[in-house]
N, C-alpha and C positions, 0 to 999 in steps of 0.2 A: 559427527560433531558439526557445528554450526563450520557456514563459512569463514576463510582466513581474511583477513584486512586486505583493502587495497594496498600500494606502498604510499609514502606520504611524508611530511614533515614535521620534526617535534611539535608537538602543540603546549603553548604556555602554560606552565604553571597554574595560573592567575586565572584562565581562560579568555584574558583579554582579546582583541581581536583590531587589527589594522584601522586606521580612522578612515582608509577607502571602504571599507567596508559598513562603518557605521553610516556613514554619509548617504543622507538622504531616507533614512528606514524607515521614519515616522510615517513616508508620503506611499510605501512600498506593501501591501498584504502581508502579511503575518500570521502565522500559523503555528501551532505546538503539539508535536507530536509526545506520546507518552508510551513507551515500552514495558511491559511489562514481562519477565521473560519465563511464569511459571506455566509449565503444561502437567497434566495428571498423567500422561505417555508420550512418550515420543514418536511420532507417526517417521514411521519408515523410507519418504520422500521428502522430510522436510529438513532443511538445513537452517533455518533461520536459527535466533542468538534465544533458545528456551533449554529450560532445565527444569527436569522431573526433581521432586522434592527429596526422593531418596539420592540424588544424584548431589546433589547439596550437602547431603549430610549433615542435616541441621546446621550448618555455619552461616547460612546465608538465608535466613527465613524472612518471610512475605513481611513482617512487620519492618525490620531491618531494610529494605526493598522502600516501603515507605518513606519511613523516616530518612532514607538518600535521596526520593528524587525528590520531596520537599527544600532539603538542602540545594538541588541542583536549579529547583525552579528561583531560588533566594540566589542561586550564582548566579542564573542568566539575568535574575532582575539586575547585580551589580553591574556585571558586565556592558548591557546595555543602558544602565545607568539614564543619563542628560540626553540620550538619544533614542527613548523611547519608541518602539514601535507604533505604529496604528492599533489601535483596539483590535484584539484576537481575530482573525476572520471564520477559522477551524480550528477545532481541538479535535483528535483521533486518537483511541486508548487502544492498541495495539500489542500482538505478543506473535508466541506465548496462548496462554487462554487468560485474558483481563479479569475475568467472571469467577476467575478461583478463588480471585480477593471479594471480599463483603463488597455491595455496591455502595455502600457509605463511605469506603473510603476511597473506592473508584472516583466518588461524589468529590470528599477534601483533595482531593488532587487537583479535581478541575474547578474547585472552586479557588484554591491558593492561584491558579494561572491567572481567573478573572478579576482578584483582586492585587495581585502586580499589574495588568495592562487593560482590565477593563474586555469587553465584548462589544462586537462589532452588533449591530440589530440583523436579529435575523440569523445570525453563525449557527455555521453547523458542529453539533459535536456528535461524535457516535464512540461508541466501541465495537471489537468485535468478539462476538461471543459464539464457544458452542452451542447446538445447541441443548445439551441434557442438561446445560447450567443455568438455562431459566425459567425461571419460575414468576409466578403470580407478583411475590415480592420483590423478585430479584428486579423484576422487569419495571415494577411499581416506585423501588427505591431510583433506579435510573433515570427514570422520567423526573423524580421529584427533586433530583441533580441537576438538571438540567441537561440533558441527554435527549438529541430529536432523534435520532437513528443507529441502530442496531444490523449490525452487517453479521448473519450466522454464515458457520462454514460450513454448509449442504453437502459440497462437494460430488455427492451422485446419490440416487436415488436406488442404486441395486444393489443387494446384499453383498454379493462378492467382490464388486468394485470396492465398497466400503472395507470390505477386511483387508483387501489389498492396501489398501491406504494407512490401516488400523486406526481405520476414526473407530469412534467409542459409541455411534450415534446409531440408530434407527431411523429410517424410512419416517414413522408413523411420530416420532421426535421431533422431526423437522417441522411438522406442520402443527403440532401442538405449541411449538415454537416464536412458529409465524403469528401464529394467533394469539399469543400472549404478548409481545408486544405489540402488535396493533392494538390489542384491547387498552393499552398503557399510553397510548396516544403518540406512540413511537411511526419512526416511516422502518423500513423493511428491507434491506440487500441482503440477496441470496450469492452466495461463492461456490462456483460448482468449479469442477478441477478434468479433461479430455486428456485420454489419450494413457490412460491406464493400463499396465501389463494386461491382456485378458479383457479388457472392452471392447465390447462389438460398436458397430454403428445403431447398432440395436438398443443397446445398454445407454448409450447415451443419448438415441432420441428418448427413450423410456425416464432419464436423468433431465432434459430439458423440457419434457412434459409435463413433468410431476411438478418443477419446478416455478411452472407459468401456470399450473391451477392453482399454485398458492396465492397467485396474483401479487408477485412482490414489487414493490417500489422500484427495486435496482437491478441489475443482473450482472457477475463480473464469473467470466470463464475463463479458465487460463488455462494453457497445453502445460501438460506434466513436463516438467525438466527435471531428470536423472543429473543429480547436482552430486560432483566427488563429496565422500567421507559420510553418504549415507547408509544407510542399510538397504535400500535398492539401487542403489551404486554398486555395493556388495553382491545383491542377487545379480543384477544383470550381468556384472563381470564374470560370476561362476557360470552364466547359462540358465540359471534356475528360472528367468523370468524374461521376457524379451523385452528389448529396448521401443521405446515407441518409436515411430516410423515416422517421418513426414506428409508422407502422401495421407496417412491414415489422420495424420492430425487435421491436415488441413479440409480434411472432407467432414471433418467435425467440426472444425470452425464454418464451413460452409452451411450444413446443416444448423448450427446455431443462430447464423445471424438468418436464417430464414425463418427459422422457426418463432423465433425472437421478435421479428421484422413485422410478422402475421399476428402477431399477438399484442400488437402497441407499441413493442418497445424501439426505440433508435438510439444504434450505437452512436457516442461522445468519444470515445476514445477504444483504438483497436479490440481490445478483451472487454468493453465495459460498455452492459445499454442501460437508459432507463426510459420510464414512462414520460417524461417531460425535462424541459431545460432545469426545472424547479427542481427535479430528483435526483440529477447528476452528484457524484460523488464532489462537493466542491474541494475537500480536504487534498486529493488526489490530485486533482486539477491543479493545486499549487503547487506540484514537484513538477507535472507538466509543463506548469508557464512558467518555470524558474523561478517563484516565490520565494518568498524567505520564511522560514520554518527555523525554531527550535526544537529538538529531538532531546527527551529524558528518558534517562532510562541506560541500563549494561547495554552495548555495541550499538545506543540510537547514533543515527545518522543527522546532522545539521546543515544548514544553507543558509548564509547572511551575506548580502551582498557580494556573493563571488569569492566567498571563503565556504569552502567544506571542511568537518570535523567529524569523527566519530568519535565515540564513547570507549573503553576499556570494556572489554565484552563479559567477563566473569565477574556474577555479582559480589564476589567479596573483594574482589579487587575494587569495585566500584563502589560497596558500601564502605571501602577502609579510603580512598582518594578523597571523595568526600566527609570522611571523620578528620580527615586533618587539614581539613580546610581547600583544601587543592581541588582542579578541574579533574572532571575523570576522565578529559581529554585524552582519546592516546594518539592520536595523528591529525595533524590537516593538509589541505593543499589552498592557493590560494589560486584559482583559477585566473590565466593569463585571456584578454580580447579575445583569440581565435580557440581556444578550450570553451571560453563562454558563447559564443559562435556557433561551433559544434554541437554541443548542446541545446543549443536554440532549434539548428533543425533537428537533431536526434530526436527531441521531445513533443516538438511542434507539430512535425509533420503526423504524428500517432493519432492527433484531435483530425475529428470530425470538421473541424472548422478551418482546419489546415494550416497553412504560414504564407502570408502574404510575401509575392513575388519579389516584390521590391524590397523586401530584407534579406531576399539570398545575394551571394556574392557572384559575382560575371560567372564562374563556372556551375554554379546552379541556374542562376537565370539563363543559361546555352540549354540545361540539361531538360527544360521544361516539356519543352516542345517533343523533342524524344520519349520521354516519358510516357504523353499524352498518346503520340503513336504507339507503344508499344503496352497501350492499355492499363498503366498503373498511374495515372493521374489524370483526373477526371478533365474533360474539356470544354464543357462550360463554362469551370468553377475556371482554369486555367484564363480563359479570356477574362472572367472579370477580377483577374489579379490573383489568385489565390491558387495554390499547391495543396490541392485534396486527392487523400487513393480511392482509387477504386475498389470495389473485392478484392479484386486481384491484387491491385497496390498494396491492402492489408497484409496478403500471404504472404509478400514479397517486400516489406517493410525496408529490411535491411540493405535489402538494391536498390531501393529509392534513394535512403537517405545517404550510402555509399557515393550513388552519380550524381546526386546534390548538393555533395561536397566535394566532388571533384577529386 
């Protein structure tokens, strides 16, 4: 089953939200996220907040799902009301698998967001899709939504990796994939997933290869995490399947960003390259730089000026919160200076661009110099102001931002 809730505070009725928090939003990036939370199987390492359609038992169908976060996008327009945001800067259609709904109405979704706040020139919107879900049309109706980028879940290019995962996809999918949104005038992120029960180093240069003949726009990799209440949670605790290893990850992570590195691409953020500044996931980048994002959707997650909120995570719970009018808030927290602090370098320090020196506090600015010595912060970047990792800094993410926070 999906993840359990952070803990947190009632969230209002109404979904109103603190006037610290409103203040100043118009001047702030803005972004909206959109959950969608149908998958056609449940893949065996994933916990996020999806639900197979027999799993629903017809009480909670895709239309029903609609017709709530429409509702939700008409709350946050009240909610934000006199203190409108800036024009959209990203929209991201998120699950789940987005692509199980008709792209028309993927489309009314994102068109009801642009006409509450308008679009920034230029924003980026994507969805992410499998890929046995697109098609010629599919890919054709997206584009003609307004959709510049399509992020598929590749995940690996080897047969038995993939059953391990129980993607549903082929090898030879992926790349009929690729080429069908290109052809739709769409850009292109591939999501490949290291560190697989049973992946060699083999398997996954064989996965990053395949990956970078497609020549995609994007590239995001992320080490397997065996997350409780899955079903390879399950396997590994009976033995069936072995936990992945560190050492083994990281010699895949190293192997990526080389191979990656040779082939055009430069990492922006620890798991994430692309071919140009211009290809960067920008949507992404706003939970990075602490943007403020609204999130629709069962268990979507929010950020407005230092208020966090999630959703009520089962959709009939969150199709029935909104039938009666009510937020389908179930918690928030209102983040205290030093919480938003923490976050600054939690986040920060992950870019490629890193966090300028002079926003850390006296015990990161001692801890610089250290760092630089002991090879996870770059020392160039260090003299002219800036907190960037190394390789090594990458592996070792967690120790960096631990001694930089003292």
């Amino acid at each position: 089953m999906p993840s359990t809730f952070p803990p947190g505070e009632p969230a209002p009725a109404d979904g109103s939200l603190p006037a610290s928090a409103l203040e100043g939003l118009g001047r702030r990036p803005f972004s909206v996220y959109l959950h969608v939370p149908f998958c056609r199987v449940r893949c065996g390492y994933c916990d996020f907040n999806t639900y197979t359609l027999p799993e629903l038992e017809g009480s909670a169908a895709p239309q029903g799902y609609l017709e709530s976060a429409h509702a939700e996008i008409a709350l946050a327009a009240r909610v934000l009301g006199e203190h409108d945001p800036a024009p959209v800067s990203t929209i991201f259609v998120g699950g789940g698998t987005p692509t199980m709904l008709p792209a028309a109405a993927l489309g009314s979704l994102v068109a009801d967001v642009v006409a509450r706040w308008g679009l920034r020139a230029g924003a980026e919107i994507t969805t992410e899709a499998n890929p046995d879900t697109i098609t010629p049309q599919v890919a054709e109706e997206l584009a003609a939504s307004g959709f510049t980028r399509v992020s598929l879940g590749m995940q690996s290019a080897v047969p038995h990796v993939l059953r391990t995962l129980d993607r549903t996809h082929e090898r030879a999918g992926v790349a009929a994939a690729v080429e069908t949104v290109r052809a739709a005038g769409m850009q292109v992120s591939l999501d490949l997933i290291y560190g697989t029960p049973g992946e060699s180093l083999a398997d996954w240069r064989a996965s990053l290869e395949a990956a970078v003949a497609l020549e995609p726009d994007h590239v995001s990799a992320y080490a397997l995490v065996v997350e409780p209440g899955t079903r390879l949670h399950g396997q590994v605790r009976r033995g069936e399947v072995e936990a992945p290893e560190d050492d083994d990850e990281a010699d895949k992570y190293e192997l990526a960003d080389e191979l990656l590195a040779a082939a055009g691409y430069a990492w922006y953020e620890i798991s994430n390259w692309a071919r140009s500044p211009q290809q960067r996931c920008e949507h992404n980048l706003a939970y990075w730089r602490g943007s403020d994002w609204w999130g629709i959707g069962p268990g979507a997650h929010s950020h407005v000026g230092g208020v966090r909120w999630w959703n009520v995570k089962h959709p009939r719970a969150y199709d029935d919160r909104l039938g009666q009018g009510l937020s389908p808030a179930h918690a928030r927290e209102v983040l205290a200076p030093e919480e938003r602090y923490d976050e600054r370098v939690l986040l920060g320090v992950r870019l490629a661009d890193g966090l300028a020196v002079e926003e850390l506090g006296p015990a990161g600015r001692v801890a610089v110099a250290g760092l630089v010595a002991d090879g996870l912060l770059e020392g160039r970047a260090a003299v002219g102001g800036r907190a960037v990792l190394t390789l090594r800094g990458r592996l070792l993410a967690d120790t960096v931002v631990h001694r930089l926070l003292g």
